[in-house]
C-alpha positions in Angstrom: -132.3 94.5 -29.6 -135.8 95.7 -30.8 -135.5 99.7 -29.9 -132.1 100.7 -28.7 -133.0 103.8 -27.3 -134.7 102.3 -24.7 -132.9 100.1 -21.1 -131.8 96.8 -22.7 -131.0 93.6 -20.2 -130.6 90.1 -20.9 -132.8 89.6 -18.6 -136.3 91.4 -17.6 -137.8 90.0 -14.6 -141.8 91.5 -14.1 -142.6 91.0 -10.4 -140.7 91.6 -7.1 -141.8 88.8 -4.8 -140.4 86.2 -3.2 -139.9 84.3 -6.8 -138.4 87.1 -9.0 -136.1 88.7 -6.5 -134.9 85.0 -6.2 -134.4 84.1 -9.8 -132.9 88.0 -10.5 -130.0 87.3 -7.5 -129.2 83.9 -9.4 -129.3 85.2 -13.0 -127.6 88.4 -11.6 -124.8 86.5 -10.0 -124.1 84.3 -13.1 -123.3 87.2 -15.0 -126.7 87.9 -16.6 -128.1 92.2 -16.9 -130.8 91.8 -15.2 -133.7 94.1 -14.5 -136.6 93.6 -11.6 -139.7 95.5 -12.4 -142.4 95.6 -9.7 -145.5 97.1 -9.1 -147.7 97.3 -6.0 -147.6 95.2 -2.9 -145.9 91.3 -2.9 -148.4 89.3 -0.9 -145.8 88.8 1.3 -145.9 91.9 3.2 -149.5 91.0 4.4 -148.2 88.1 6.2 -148.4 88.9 10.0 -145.2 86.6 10.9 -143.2 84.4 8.6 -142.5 81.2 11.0 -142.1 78.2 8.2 -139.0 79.4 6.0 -135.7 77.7 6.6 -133.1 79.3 8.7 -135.1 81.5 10.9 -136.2 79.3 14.0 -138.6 81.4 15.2 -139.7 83.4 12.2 -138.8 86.4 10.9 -141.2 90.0 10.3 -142.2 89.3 6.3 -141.7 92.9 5.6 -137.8 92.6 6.7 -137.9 89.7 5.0 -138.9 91.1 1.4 -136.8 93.6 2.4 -133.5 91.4 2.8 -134.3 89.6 -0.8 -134.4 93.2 -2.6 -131.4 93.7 -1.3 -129.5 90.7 -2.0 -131.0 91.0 -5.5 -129.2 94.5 -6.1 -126.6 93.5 -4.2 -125.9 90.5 -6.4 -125.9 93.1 -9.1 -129.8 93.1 -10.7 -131.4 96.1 -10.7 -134.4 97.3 -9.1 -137.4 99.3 -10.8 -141.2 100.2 -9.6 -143.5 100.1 -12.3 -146.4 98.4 -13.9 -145.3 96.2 -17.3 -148.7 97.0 -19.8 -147.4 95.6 -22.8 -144.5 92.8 -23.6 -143.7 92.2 -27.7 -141.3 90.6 -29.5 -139.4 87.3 -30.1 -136.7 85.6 -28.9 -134.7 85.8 -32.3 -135.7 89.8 -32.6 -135.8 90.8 -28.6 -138.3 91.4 -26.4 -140.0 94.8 -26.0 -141.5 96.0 -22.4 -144.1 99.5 -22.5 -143.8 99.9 -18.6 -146.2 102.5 -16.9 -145.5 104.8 -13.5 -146.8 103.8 -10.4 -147.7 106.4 -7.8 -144.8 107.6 -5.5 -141.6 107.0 -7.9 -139.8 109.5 -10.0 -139.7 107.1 -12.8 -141.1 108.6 -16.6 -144.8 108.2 -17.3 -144.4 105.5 -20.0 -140.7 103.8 -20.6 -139.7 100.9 -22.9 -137.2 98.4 -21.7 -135.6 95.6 -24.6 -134.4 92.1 -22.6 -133.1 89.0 -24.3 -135.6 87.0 -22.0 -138.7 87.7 -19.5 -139.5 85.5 -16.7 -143.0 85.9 -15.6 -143.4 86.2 -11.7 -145.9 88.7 -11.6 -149.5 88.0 -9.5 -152.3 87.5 -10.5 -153.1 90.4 -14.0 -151.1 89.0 -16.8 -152.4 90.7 -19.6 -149.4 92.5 -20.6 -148.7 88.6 -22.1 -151.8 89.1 -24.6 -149.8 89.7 -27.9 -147.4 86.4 -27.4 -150.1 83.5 -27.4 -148.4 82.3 -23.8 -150.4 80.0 -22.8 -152.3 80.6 -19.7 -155.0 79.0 -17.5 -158.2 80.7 -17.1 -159.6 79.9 -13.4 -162.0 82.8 -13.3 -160.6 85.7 -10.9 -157.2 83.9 -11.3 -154.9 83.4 -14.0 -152.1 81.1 -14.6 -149.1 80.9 -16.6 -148.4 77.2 -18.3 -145.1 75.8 -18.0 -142.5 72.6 -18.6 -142.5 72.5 -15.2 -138.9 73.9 -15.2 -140.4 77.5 -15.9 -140.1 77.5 -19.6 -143.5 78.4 -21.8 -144.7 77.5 -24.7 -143.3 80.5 -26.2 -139.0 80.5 -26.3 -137.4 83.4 -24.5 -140.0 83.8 -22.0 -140.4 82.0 -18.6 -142.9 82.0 -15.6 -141.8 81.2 -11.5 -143.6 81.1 -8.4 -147.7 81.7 -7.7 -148.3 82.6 -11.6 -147.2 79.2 -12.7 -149.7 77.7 -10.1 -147.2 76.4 -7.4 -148.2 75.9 -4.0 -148.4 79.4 -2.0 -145.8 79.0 0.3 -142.6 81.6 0.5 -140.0 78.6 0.5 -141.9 77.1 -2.8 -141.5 79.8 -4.5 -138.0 81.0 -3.7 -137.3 77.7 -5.3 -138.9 77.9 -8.4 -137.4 81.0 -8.6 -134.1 80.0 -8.3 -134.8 76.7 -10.4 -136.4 79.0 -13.5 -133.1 80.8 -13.0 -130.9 78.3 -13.8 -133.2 76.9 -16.1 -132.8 80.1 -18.1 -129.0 80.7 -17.5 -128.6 76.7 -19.2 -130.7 77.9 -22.0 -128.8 81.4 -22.7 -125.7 79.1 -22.8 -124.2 81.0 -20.1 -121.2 78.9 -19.0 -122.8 77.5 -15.6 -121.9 74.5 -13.1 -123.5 75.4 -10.0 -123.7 78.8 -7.7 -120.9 77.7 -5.5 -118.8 79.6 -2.9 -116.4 77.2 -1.7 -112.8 76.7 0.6 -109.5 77.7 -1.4 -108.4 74.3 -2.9 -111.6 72.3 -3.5 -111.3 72.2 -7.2 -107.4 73.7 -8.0 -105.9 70.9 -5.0 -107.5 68.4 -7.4 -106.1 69.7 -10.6 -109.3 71.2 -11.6 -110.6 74.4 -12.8 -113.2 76.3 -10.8 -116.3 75.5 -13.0 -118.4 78.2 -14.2 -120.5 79.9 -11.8 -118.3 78.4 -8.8 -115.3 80.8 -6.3 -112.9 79.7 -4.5 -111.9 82.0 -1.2 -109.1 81.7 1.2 -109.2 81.6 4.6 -109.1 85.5 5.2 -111.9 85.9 3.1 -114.2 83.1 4.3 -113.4 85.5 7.6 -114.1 88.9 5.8 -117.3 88.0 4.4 -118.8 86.2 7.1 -118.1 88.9 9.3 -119.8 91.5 6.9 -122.9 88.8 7.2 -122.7 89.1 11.2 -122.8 92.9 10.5 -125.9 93.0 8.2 -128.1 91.0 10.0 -127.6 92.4 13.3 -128.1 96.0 11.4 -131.1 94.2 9.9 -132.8 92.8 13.1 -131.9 96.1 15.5 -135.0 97.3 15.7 -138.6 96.5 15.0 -139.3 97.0 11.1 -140.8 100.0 10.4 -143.5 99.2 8.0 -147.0 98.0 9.4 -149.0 95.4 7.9 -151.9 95.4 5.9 -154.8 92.8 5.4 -156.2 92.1 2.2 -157.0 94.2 -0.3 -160.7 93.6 -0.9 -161.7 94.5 2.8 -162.2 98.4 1.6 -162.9 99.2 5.6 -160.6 97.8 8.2 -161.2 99.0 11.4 -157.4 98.7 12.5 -156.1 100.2 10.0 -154.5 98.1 7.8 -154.9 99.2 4.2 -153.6 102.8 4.0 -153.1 101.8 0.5 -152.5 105.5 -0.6 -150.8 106.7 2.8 -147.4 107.7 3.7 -146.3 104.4 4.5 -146.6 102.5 1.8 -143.4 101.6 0.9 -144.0 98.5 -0.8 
């Protein structure tokens, strides 16, 4: 690594949306140090009502939502930091070297450095902090985008791109999948040992005479039992009571008579 004195991860992941909390839970749970940095509000939480993403039939409060995939990501084992990335140096041969800035309402240091192997890109929409790597990104006036392969690898080796910066279609399910799809894209390229994110019955590779591939668990019966009752637990915990957080309209509107930017008020807990 570049400065060890500073965090070091295999893996830094700038944003904390719907696309980098995906990719950090699958990098995480392959084995990967991964870090989530994230600064201000995922557009997420403007939503009023989430209603098109698989597996919640009649929607699901986008706050909680955002809220759930933060905690799958640390759960998985990523970790979880607010702050605003200013400047990214480095190579993939030497390391990769992140000057990240305080936002307001955290006890993190003014200025930090944090050294990763790798960066995927899942900020939106400021990517200047990419200046000094000749990424290549497309200029579409207030907008910027971050070229890919189309499997979330740039032009430049050891750092990737997922979700709305790498121009895919603005939908939560689109880019929870090319989050998770970067992911393995970048696991493959690390030459982590990987075969697919797999929980599965006891016997479905050993009754066979097989080893459980790489990135794959077998569980007996009692745990197939144990965990699914800890998932009953947490979502009932998790859909109790209304969520706490009210949402917010756009940003722009500077005067909103119901009261939905509060940007600097007590409950921003983006």
């Amino acid at each position: 690594m570049t400065n060890t004195t500073a965090e070091s991860y295999e893996l830094l992941v700038v944003g904390g949306g719907v696309a980098g909390l995906t990719a950090a839970t699958f990098t995480a749970r392959a084995g990967l140090s991964t870090l989530v940095v994230d600064h201000g509000e995922s557009i997420l939480r403007r939503n009023a009502h989430l209603e098109n993403f698989p597996g919640f039939p009649a929607g699901v409060n986008p706050r909680l939502f955002a809220d759930m995939l933060q905690t799958q990501a640390t759960r998985n084992g990523a970790d979880y930091q607010k702050g605003l990335v200013d400047d990214l140096s480095g190579t993939i041969e030497e390391g990769f070297v992140a000057t990240v800035g305080a936002v307001d309402d955290t006890d993190e240091p003014d200025s930090r450095e944090i050294n990763a192997d790798r960066v995927l890109v899942a900020s939106w929409a400021d990517v200047s902090y990419l200046d000094g790597l000749d990424v290549e990104i497309r200029d579409a006036g207030s907008k910027q985008y971050v070229d890919d392969d189309g499997l979330g690898r740039t032009n430049v080796a050891g750092i990737y791109t997922a979700g709305r910066i790498a121009e895919r279609y603005h939908q939560a399910i689109i880019a929870a999948g090319d989050g998770a799809e970067t992911a393995i894209t970048l696991i493959h390229d690390s030459d982590t040992p990987f075969y697919n994110d797999w929980v599965v019955p006891e016997g479905y590779f050993t009754d066979r005479g097989r080893e459980v591939p790489p990135g794959c668990e077998e569980i007996d019966a009692a745990e197939q039992a144990a965990r699914q009752a800890a998932s009953r637990a947490a979502m009932q915990e998790y859909f109790a009571d209304s969520h706490d957080q009210r949402q917010r309209t756009h940003p722009s509107l500077v005067d909103d008579e119901q009261g939905r930017i509060g940007w600097d008020d007590d409950t921003d807990s983006s």
